[in-house]
C-alpha positions as CSV (number, residue, x, y, z in Angstrom):
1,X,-78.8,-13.5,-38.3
2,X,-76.7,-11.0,-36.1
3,X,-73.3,-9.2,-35.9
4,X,-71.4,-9.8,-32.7
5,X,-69.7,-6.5,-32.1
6,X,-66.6,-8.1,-31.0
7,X,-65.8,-10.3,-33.9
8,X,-67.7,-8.9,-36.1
9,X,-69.1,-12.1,-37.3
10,X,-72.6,-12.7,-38.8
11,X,-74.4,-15.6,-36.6
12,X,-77.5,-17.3,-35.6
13,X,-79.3,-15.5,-32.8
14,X,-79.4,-18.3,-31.0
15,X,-75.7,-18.0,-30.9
16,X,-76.2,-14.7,-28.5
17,X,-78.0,-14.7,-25.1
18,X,-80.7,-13.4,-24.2
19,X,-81.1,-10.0,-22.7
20,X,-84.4,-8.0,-22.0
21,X,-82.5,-4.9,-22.1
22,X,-81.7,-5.2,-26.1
23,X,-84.5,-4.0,-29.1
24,X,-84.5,-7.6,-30.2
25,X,-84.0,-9.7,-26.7
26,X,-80.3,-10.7,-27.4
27,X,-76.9,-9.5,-26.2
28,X,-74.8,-7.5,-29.2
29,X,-72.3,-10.2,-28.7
30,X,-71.9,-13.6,-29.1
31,X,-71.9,-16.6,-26.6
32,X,-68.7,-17.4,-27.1
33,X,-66.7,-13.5,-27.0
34,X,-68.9,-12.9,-24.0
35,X,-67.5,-16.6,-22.2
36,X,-64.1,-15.7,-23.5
37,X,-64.8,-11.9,-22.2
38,X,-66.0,-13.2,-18.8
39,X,-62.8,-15.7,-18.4
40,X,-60.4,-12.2,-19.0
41,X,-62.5,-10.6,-16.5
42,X,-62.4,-13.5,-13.9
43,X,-58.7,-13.9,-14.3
44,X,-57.6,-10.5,-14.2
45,X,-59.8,-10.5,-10.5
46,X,-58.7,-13.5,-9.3
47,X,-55.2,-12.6,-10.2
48,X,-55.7,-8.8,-8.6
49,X,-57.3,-10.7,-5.2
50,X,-54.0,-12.7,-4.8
51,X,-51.7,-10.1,-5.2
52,X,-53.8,-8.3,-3.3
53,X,-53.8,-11.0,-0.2
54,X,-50.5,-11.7,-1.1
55,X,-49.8,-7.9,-0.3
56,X,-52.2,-7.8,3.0
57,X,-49.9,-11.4,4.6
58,X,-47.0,-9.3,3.5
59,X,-47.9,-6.2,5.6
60,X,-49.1,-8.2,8.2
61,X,-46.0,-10.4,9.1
62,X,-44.1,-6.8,8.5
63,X,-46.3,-5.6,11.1
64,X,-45.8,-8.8,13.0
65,X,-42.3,-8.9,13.0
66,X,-42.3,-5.4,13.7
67,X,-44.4,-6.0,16.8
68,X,-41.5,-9.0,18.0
69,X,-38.9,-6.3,17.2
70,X,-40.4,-3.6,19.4
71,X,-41.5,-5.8,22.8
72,X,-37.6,-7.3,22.7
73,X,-36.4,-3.7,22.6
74,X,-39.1,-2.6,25.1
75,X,-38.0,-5.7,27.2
76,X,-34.3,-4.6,26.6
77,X,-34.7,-1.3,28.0
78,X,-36.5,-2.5,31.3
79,X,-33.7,-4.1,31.6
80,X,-31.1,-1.0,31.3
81,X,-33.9,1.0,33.6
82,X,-33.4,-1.4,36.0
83,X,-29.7,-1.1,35.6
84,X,-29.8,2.8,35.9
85,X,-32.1,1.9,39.6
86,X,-30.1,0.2,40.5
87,X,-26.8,2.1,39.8
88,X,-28.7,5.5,40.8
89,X,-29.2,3.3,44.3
90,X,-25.1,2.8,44.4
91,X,-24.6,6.1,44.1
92,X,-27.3,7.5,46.6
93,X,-25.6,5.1,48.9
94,X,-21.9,6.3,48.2
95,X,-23.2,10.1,48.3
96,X,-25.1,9.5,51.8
97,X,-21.2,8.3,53.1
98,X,-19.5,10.7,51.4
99,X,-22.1,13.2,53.2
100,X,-21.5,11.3,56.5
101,X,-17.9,11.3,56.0
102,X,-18.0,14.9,55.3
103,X,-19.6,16.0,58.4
104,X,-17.5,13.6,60.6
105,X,-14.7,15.2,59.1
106,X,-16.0,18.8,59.5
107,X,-16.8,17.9,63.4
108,X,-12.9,16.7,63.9
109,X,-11.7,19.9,62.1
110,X,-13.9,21.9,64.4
111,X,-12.8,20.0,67.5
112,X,-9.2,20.6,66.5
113,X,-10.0,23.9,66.3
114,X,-11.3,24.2,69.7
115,X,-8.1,22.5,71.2
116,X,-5.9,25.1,69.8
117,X,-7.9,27.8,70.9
């Protein structure tokens, strides 16, 4: 006969497994703490891997959607670049007549001024 140190009840030893590492060559509890202590054990893991998985897809499609959010802004401001290009074009272009307008105007002043002179 031997204690289980869980339940404290007095049982066969064949009621206990066998373990080289004990004085007598049984565990100090009995078969049926140590199944019900190994289902606890297997439960809490299994529940800690799916929350856990459940946490990694969870960051994942963050990161995902995250990714989606980012290329359509990247692809939104190539398109307002390409705006700003463009409109920097349009006003290169007005500048260069304004700066051709300019110096016509400039040579007619000065050509005026030579007539009067």
């Amino acid at each position: 006969m031997k204690k289980c140190k869980i339940c404290q009840e007095e049982k066969d030893i064949n009621d206990f497994y066998k373990s080289h590492l004990s004085k007598d060559g049984h565990r100090g509890t009995c078969k049926k703490c140590y199944v019900k202590k190994s289902n606890d054990i297997r439960k809490v893991k299994r529940t800690e891997t799916v929350s856990d998985l459940d946490n990694k897809i969870k960051l994942i499609i963050s990161k995902d959607e995250t990714i989606i959010i980012l290329k359509q802004r990247i692809s939104e401001l190539e398109q307002e670049n390409i705006k700003i290009k463009e409109n920097a074009k349009k006003i290169g272009m007005i500048a260069f007549e304004i700066s051709k307008k300019n110096i016509e105007l400039e040579e007619r002043v000065k050509a005026l001024e030579d007539r009067q002179t």
